[in-house]
Steps between C-alpha positions, in 0.01 A plus 500: 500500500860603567569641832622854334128484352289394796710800679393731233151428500508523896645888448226559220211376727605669817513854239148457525309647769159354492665167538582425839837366583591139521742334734737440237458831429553667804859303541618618212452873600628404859830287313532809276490764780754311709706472161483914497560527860829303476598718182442792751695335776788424278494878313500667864864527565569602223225758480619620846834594357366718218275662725785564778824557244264699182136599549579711849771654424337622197196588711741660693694733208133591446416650812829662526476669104205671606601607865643810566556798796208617403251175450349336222674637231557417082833720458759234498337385210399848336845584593654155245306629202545864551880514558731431229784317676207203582466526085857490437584239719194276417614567136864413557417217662281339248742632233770260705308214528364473110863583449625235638208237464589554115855413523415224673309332263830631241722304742352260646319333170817352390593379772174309577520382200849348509406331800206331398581366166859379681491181642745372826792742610509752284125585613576442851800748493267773329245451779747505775665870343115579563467375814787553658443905555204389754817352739629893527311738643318819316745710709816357434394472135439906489824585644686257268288764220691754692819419457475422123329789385623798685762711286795302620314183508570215336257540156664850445862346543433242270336706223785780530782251445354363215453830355109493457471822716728824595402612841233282747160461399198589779333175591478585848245662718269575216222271271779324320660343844096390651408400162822293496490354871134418513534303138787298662228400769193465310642305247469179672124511552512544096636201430353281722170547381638462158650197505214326647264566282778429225572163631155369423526655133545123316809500243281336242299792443802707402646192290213487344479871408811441325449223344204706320758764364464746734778710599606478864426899588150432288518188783581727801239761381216275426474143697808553795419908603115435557551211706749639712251816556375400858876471636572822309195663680528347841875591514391851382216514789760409755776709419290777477310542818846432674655772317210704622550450877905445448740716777879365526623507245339812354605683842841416461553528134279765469691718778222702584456647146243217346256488721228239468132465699638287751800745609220749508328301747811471700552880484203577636542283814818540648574794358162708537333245737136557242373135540198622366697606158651160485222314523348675276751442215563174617033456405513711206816243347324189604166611346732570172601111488154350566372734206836367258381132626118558399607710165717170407215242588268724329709396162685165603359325841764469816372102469688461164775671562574333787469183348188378690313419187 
């Protein structure tokens, strides 16, 4: 008898209680409860940094969203689904973010792709053009925005001395300039996901394809596209719930006109001092991604696309 199986029968007879336990017996549940205890041991900092940096200051938001002058109160969050700017902004916001989560996945495909079915330089330069806006901060990148797109920027310049337009377009302090500024940040955590799972796609299978007849968009469409569906759906997952909870560069390109759930949050402390009404939001937006994440695993599991199995 192996030693896996002499282990397994030692579980299987200590599962039954009208046997008593055996010496061998008891040190195996004494070796597997010290195994547990160091798992425990080894999980606690780690545990102790969620609990400090997440779960109290969300216990906190939720003491504070139902806290008012008066008590125990539900109005901040009567107030979000009674009020139409808390619709409007909730709906501008998600309008944003599938916005630009789409043109994304327009933008950043091709690129992904280029750099994973590249080999040496040329690969390495396309991944440093997508790395290298991680070395600049979000702020300096939004102002940048600023001076291109305003009317005398340099977009407007360009396009009126070629002829394209007559008189400056408006891409500034409206949807078109957040939409435009956010994409420019998202972008990378697009591709990245993308070309990782489109690294491990093998060549053969696509040679192979080929070889059969096939046309390469009939390729593309039929063996290439559903393999590359858990980096198109992780990059999608990503770039969406940080378009949700994005401020920078929607404050500044926005200029006070496009206002998103996270500038209403802002509003409401400094400007109003309602902690209670930020909080609130701040729940009612993070119960909105936990149901988007249990809608998707309902259909494809978080495991897959992840990549875990």
């Amino acid at each position: 008898m192996t030693s896996f199986e002499h282990r397994a029968s030692l579980q299987l007879d200590a599962s039954n209680p009208r046997q008593p336990a055996s010496p061998q017996q008891r040190a195996l549940a004494r070796a597997e409860r010290q195994e547990h205890l160091w798992m425990l041991a080894l999980l606690l900092p780690a545990l102790l940094v969620v609990t400090v940096l997440l779960i109290l200051p969300l216990c906190w938001l939720a003491f504070e969203s139902v806290q008012t002058e008066q008590g125990f109160s539900l109005i901040n969050y009567l107030r979000i689904f009674q009020e139409s700017i808390y619709w409007d902004t909730f709906a501008l916001t998600f309008k944003i973010s599938f916005l630009v989560t789409v043109l994304s996945i327009v933008l950043g495909f091709p690129v992904a792709y280029a750099a994973s079915r590249l080999h040496g330089f040329m690969a390495n330069l396309i991944l440093l053009c997508v790395i290298l806006p991680f070395w600049t901060s979000i702020l300096v990148r939004s102002y940048a925005w600023l001076v291109l797109l305003q009317r005398r920027g340099l977009v407007n310049q360009a396009l009126m001395n070629l002829g394209l337009i007559d008189q400056p377009l408006n891409m500034m302090h409206n949807v078109t300039g957040t939409v435009i500024g956010t994409l420019h940040v998202m972008l990378p955590f697009m591709v990245l996901p993308l070309y990782a799972v489109m690294k491990k796609i093998p060549q053969d299978l696509l040679q192979a394809s080929d070889s059969l007849g096939a046309t390469p968009f009939y390729t593309l469409r039929r063996v290439f596209l559903p393999m590359a569906a858990p980096g198109i759906m992780a990059g999608s997952i990503l770039v969406f719930v940080i378009c949700l909870g994005f401020f920078i560069t929607p404050e500044l390109l926005g200029g006070g006109r496009t206002i998103l759930v996270s500038m209403l949050v802002q509003r409401n402390v400094e400007l109003y001092q309602a902690w209670g009404a930020a909080s609130a939001v701040g729940l009612v937006l993070l119960l909105v991604v936990f149901l988007i994440f249990w809608g998707i695993n309902r259909f494809i599991p978080i495991e897959r696309i992840l990549g875990a199995r």
